[in-house]
N, C-alpha and C positions, 0 to 999 in steps of 0.2 A: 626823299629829301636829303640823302647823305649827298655828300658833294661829288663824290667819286662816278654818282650815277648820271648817265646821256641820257635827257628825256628824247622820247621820239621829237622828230624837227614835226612844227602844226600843233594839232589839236590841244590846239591853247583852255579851248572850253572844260575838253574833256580831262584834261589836266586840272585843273581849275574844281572842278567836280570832285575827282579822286583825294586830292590834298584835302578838298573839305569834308569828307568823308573819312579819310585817316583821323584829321585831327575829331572830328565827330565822337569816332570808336575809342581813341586813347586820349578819351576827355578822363585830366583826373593821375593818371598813370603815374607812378614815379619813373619807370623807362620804358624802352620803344628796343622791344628785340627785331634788329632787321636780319632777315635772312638774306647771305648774299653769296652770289657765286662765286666771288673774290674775299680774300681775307684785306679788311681796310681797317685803317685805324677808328676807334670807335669816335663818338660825335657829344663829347658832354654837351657843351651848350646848346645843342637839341634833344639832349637826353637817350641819346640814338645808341645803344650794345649793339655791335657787327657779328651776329654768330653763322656759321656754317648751315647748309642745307640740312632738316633733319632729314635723316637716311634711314629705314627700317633695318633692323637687324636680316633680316631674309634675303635684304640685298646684300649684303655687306657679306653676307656668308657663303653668296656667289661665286662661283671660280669662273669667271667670263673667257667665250672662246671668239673665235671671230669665223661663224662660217659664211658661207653665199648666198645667204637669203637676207631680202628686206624686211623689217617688223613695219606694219604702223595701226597705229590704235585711233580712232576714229569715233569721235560720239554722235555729230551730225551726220545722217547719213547720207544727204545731197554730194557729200565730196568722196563718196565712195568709187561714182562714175568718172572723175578724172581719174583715180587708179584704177579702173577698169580699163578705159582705154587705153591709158599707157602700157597695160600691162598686155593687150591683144598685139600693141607695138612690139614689145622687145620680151616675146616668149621664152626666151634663154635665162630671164632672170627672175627667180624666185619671189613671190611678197607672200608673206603671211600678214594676214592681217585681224584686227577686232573689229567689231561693228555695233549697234546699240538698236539694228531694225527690231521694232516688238517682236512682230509677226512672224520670225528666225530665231528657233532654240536650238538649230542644228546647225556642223558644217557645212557651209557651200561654197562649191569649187566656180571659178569661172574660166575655165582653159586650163592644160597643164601645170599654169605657173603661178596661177593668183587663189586662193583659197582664203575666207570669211570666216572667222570663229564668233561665236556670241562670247561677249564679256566673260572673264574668269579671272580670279588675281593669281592662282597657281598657274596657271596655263602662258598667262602672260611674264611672267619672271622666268618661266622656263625656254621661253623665246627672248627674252629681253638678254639674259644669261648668255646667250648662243649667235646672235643676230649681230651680222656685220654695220647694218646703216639703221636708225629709229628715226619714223615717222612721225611726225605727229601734230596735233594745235599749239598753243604756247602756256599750255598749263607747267606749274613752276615744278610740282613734285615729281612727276612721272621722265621730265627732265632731268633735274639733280640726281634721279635714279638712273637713269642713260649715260648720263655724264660722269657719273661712280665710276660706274662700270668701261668707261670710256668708251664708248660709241662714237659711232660717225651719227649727227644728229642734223637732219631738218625740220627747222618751227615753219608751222604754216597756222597765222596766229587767225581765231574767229574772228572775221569779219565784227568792227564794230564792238569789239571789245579788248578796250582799252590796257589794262590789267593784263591780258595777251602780250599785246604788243608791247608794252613795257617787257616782259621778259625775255622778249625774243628780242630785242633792242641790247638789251642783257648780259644773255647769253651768248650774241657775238660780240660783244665790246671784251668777253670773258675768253672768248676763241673757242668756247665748249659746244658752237654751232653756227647753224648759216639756218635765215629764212627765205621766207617770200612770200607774196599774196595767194599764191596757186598750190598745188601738191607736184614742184617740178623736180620731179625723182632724180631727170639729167644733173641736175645741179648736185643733188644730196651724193650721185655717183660721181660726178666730177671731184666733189670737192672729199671723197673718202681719197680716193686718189693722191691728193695732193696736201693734206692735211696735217700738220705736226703731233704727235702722241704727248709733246708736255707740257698743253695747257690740259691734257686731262689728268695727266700726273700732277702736277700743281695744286689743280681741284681734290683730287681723291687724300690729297697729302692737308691740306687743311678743311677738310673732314673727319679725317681722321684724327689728328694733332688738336682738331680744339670743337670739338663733338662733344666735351661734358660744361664745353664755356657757358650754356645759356643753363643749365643743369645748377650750375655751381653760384651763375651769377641768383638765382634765386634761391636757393637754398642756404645762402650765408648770407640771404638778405641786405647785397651791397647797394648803395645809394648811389648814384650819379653826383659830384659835385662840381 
């Protein structure tokens, strides 16, 4: 609801839905901490605090490298099979990836260059830390943590959920990513290519600068007026 934010253009309903559902949850509130990938001015007469993404210390204590492999983290596993076959395509480049199959406690490789991990959050920051491009749906945390770290990032938001695609709408209006309906890696390498490094500088510098903002705004109990 801040004014700074582009709904997606359409799903009028499913907008319609989510507004009444926020106001739902912060029935009562004296304020509304928005997380945002941009630093905006705040929104008294909606009551709206604009604070930074929170970031776990674990990333933050990251020293990020850029090498030649893709990360992407993947919880449906039906979209596993477009990186498979991309990945039979262009053997030359590396994907690391997670997956969420039950029935998979183990790594599995598929070719030299595409390898499946089951879920792990050290495993995964260890590769988030290292990895030139991050894959992934349009969840907002595992994002802001990419975006830290400045990554080359593509959203590829779930199907049919709205709260996705709002982020991924987002985060490129933020310049901290590019989407699309499909997992199209061409895109995520094209646009590592050609990408500027300071809207991630931008992002990591109001993180860092105002990371104790929503900390402080509750702790000294400030009102909205």
């Amino acid at each position: 609801e801040h004014p700074a934010f582009k709904k997606p253009a359409g799903h009028f309903k499913n907008y319609c839905y989510f507004i009444f559902y926020n106001h739902l949850t912060a029935y009562g509130s004296t304020a509304i901490m928005a997380l945002s990938f941009t630093e905006e001015p705040d929104c008294p007469e909606k009551k709206i605090v604009v604070c930074p993404p929170l970031i776990r210390f674990d990333v933050k204590n990251l020293t990020p490298k850029c090498d030649n492999f893709i990360l992407s983290y993947i919880l449906n596993y039906g979209c596993c099979e477009e990186i498979k076959n991309w990945a039979i395509l262009h053997p030359e480049q590396k994907i690391e990836a997670f997956w969420d199959k039950k029935d998979e406690s183990e790594n599995k490789s598929f070719g030299p260059n595409l390898i499946f991990y089951p879920i792990s959050g050290q495993k995964f920051l260890d590769l988030l830390q290292n990895c030139s491009t991050y894959i992934t749906t349009g969840g907002f945390d595992s994002i802001s943590e990419a975006a830290y770290l400045q990554k080359n990032i593509l959203m590829v938001p779930t199907k049919n959920h709205y709260e996705q695609l709002c982020n991924a709408h987002d985060a490129t209006r933020a310049k901290l990513a590019v989407f699309d309906s499909f997992f199209n890696i061409d895109l995520a390498i094209s646009e590592q290519k050609t990408r500027s490094e300071e809207p991630g500088r931008v992002f990591k510098n109001w993180v860092d600068s105002n990371s104790k903002k929503l900390v402080d705004f509750v702790t000294l109990e400030k009102s909205i007026k």
